[in-house]
C-alpha positions in Angstrom: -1.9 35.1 -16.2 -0.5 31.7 -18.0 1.4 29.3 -16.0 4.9 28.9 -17.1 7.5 25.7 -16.7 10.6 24.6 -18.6 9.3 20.9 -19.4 9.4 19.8 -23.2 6.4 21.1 -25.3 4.4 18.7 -27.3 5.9 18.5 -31.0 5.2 21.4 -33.0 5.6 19.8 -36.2 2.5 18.2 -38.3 3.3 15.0 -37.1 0.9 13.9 -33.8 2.5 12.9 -30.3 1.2 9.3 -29.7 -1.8 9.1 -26.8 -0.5 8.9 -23.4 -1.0 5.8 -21.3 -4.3 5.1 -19.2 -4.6 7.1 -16.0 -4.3 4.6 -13.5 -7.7 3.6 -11.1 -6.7 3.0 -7.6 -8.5 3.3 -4.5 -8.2 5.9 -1.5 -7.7 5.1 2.1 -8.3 8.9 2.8 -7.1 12.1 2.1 -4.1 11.6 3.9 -2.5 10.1 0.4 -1.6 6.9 2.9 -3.5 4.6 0.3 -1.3 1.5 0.9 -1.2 -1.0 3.6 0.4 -4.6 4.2 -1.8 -7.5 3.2 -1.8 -10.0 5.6 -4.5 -12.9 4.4 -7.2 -12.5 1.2 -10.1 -14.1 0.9 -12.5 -14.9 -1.7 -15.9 -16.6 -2.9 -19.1 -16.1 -1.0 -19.1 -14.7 2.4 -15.2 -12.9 1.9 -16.4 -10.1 4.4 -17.1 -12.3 7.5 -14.2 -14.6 6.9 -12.0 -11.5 6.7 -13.2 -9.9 9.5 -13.1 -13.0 12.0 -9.2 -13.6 10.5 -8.9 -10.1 11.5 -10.2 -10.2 14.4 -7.8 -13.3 15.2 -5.1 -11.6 14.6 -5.2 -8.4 16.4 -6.5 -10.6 19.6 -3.4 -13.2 18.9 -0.4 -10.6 18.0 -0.4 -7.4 19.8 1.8 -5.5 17.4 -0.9 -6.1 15.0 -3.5 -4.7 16.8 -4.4 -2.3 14.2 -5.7 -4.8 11.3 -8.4 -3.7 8.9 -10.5 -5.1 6.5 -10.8 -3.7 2.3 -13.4 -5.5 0.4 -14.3 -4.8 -3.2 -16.9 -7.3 -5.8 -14.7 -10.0 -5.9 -13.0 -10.5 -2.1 -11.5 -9.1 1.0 -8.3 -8.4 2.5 -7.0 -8.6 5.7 -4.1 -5.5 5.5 -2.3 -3.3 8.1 -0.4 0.1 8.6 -1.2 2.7 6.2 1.3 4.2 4.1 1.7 6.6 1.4 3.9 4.7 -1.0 6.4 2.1 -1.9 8.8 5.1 -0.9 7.5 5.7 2.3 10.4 5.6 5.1 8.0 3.5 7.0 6.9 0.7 4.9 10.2 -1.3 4.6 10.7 -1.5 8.1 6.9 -2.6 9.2 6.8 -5.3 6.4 10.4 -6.8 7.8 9.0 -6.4 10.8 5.6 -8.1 9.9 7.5 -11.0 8.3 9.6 -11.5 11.2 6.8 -11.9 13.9 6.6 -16.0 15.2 3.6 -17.6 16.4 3.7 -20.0 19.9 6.0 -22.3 18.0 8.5 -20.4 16.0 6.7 -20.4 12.8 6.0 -16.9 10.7 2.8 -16.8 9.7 3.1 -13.5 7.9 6.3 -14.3 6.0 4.8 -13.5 3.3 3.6 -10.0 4.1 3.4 -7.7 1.2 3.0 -4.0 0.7 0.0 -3.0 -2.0 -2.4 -0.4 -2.2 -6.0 -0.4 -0.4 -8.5 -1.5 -2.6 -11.4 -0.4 -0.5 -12.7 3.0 -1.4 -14.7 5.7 0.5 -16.2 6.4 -2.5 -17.4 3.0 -3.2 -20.5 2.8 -4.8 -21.9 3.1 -8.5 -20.0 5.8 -10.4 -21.0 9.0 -11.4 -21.8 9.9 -15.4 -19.1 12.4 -15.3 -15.9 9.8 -14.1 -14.0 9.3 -17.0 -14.3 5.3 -15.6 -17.8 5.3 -16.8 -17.1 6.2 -20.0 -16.9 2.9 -21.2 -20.5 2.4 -20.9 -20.6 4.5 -24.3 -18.9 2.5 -26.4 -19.0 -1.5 -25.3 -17.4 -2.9 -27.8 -14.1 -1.2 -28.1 -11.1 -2.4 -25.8 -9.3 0.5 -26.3 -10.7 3.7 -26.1 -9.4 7.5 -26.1 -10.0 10.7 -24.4 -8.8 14.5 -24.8 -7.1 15.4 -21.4 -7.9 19.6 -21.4 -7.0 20.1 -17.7 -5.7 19.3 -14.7 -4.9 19.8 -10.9 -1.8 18.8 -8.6 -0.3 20.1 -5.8 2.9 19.3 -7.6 4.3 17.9 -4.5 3.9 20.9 -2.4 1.6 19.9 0.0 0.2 23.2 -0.3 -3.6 21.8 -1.8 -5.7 19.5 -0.3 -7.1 16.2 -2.3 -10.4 17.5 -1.9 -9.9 21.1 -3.0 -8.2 19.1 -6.4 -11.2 16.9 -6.9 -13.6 19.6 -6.3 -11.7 21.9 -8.9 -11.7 19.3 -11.4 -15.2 18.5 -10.9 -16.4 21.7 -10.7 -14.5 22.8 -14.4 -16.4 19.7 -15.7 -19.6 20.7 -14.9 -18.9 23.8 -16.1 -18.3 22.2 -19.4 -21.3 19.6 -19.6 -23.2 23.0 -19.3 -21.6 24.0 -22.5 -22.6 21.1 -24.3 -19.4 19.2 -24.4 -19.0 15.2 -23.5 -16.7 15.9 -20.4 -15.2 13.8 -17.7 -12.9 14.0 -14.8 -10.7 11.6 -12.9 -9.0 11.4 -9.8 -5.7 10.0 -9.7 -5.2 9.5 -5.9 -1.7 7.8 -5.9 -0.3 11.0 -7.5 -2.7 13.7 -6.2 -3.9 14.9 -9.5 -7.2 15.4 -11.1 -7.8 15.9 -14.8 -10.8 16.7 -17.0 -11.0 15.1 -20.1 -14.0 16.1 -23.3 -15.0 13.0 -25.4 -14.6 9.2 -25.9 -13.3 7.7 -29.2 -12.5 4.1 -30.3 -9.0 2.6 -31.6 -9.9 5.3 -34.7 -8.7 8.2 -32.9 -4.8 7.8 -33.3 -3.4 6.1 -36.4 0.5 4.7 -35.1 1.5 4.8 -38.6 0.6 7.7 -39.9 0.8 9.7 -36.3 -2.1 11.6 -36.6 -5.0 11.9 -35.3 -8.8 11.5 -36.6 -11.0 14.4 -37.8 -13.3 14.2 -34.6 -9.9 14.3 -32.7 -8.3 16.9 -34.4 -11.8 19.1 -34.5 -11.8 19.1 -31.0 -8.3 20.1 -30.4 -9.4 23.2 -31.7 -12.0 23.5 -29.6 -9.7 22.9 -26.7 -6.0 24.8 -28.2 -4.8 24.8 -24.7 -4.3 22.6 -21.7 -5.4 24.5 -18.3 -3.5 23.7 -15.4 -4.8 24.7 -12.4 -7.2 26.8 -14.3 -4.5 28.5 -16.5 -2.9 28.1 -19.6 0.6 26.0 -19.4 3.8 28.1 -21.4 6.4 26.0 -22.8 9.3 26.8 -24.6 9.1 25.5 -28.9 13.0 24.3 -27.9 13.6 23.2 -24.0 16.8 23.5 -25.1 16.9 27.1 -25.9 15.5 29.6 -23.0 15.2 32.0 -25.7 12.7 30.4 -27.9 9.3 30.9 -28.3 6.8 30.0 -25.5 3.4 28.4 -26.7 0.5 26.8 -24.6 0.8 23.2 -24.0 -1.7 21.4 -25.7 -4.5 19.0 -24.8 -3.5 15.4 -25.2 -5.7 12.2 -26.2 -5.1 9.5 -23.2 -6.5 5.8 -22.8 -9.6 5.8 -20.7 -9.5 3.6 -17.8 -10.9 0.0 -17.3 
């Protein structure tokens, strides 16, 4: 059975809908969605790691309502970051960073005045990246600064709360196995921020999308007939040829060409 929803359909027309922005690549603190914390110090240069973790360890020994300091390190330095949150939105944030900013040291000074909120940059899945994230992708073609991708699926909980993160990633990369079998150039990637994975099948350079014309290349337009519908959740998404009009026709959503990721 094909999923259903009254959001606008993709033009009908000849004329091409212009490629969607670049999935946006941002680490996980876990699969609690709390992937943001307040940064308290960053450090850089050779030997980030220790100096992070000996500021951190100063500060959770020195400020007791701070005793839950971490460290995030990625290639190019560390940060010294506390609380864990799930957005900018979160009900909890604002009042931790005031309170953050607020806390004095032995002579009235604030030494974290200027405590922000940002996402963790540390991973769990740190490490070299697998063939099939749509991240390594760019590997293929080195010389292009922007290239595209056909999103064909995807998976959300939609803000239900009803999936888990990992039963999304493991749907995703599971349907993109499925079509490396088949011969096909696919990729998946895990958008953590908004709980949504997609699969995507090929990697094309600037070529792909001409803004003047609005249409799309030969390879592009051969594979969107490979790929007539976008699945979501493993299903075909019905949308209505007029959003306007409850009575007009429903069609399948189609795939759509997206910026892969740097």
């Amino acid at each position: 059975m094909a999923a259903t929803a009254p959001a606008a359909p993709r033009a009908t027309a000849p004329r091409a809908a212009a490629p969607a922005a670049a999935p946006r690549v941002t680490a996980t603190a876990g699969d609690s969605g709390a992937n943001w914390g307040i940064t308290l110090a960053t450090f850089t240069g050779d030997g980030h790691r220790q100096a992070a973790e000996q500021a951190r360890a100063s500060i959770a020994r020195q400020y007791i309502e701070l005793s839950d300091t971490y460290v995030r390190s990625n290639s190019s330095g560390s940060v010294v970051m506390v609380g864990r949150f799930t957005g900018l939105d979160d009900p909890a944030a604002k009042p931790r960073v005031k309170a953050v900013q607020e806390i004095q040291d032995a002579r009235g000074g604030r030494p974290f005045a200027r405590a922000i909120l940002s996402r963790l940059e540390g991973s769990r899945r740190a490490g070299p990246l697998s063939p099939s994230d749509l991240r390594s992708a760019r590997a293929m073609k080195p010389g292009n600064s922007t290239l595209y991708t056909l999103q064909v699926a995807l998976w959300s909980d939609f803000g239900s709360g009803e999936v888990s993160p990992e039963e999304i990633r493991r749907s995703a990369e599971g349907y993109c196995a499925r079509l490396r079998s088949q011969g096909h150039a696919a990729f998946y990637y895990h958008d953590e921020d908004r709980r949504m994975s997609i699969v995507t099948v090929g990697v094309f350079g600037p070529e792909a999308y001409d803004a003047r014309t609005t249409l799309f290349s030969p390879e592009v337009d051969e594979l969107m007939a490979k790929f007539p519908a976008m699945l979501v959740a493993g299903e075909e998404l019905l949308v209505r040829t007029d959003p306007r009009d409850p009575s007009s026709k429903m069609l399948p959503q189609r795939p759509m060409l997206v910026e892969v990721p740097r």
